[in-house]
N, C-alpha and C positions, 0 to 999 in steps of 0.2 A: 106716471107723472110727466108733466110738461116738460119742457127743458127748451128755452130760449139763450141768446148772449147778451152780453153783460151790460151792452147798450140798450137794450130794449124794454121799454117804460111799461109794457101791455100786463095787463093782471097775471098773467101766464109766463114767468119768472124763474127761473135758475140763476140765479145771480152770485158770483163769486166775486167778494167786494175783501180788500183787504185794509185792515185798518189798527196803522200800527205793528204790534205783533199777535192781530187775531184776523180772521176771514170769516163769511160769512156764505151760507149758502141757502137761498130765500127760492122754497120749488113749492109750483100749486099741484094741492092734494086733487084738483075735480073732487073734491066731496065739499059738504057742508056739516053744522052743527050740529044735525042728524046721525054722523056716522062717528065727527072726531069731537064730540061738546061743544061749549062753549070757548070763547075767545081766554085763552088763558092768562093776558094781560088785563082785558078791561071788565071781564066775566061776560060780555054779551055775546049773543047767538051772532051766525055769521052766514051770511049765503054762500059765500066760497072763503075755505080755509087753506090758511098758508101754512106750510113746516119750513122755519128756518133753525141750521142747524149752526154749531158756532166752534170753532176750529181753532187751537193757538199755536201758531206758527215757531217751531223751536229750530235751532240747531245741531244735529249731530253733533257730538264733540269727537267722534274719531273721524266720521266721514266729512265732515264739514259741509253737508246736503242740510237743507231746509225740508223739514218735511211740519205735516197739517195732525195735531193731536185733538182728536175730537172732546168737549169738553162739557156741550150742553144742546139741547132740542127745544123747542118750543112751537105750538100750533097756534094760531089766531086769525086776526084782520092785516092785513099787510101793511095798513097805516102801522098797527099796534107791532107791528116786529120790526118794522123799519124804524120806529122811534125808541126802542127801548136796545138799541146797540150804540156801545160806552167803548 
């Protein structure tokens, strides 16, 4: 998988975006709807799929460390996973 920073707009995406107390990390598969389905927000086929995975930020209560609890995954169009984080 790809892996770019956090500033960088190009389809090719690793993106670790925090929002509140949850993160986001938006990485291109190089495959398409061939290999991972269909868009699993809008159901349509996709020439290149995205896996964003979604993270919620807690804190230790002994260590008092923030650490990243993984929570959920989702494959699609990159519009459709950049619009559907709340």
């Amino acid at each position: 998988m790809t892996e770019l920073k956090i500033k960088d707009q190009t389809p090719h995406i690793a993106k670790h975006v925090l929002s509140d107390d949850f993160s986001f990390v938006l990485r291109d598969t190089e495959c398409n709807s061939k290999v991972f389905g269909s868009c699993e927000i809008c159901g349509k086929d996709a020439v290149q799929v995205f896996n964003q995975k979604r993270y919620k930020t807690i804190l230790h209560p002994i260590t008092n460390q923030k650490h990243n609890q993984f929570i959920t995954d989702c494959y699609g169009h990159y519009e459709c996973l950049i619009k559907i984080r709340t």
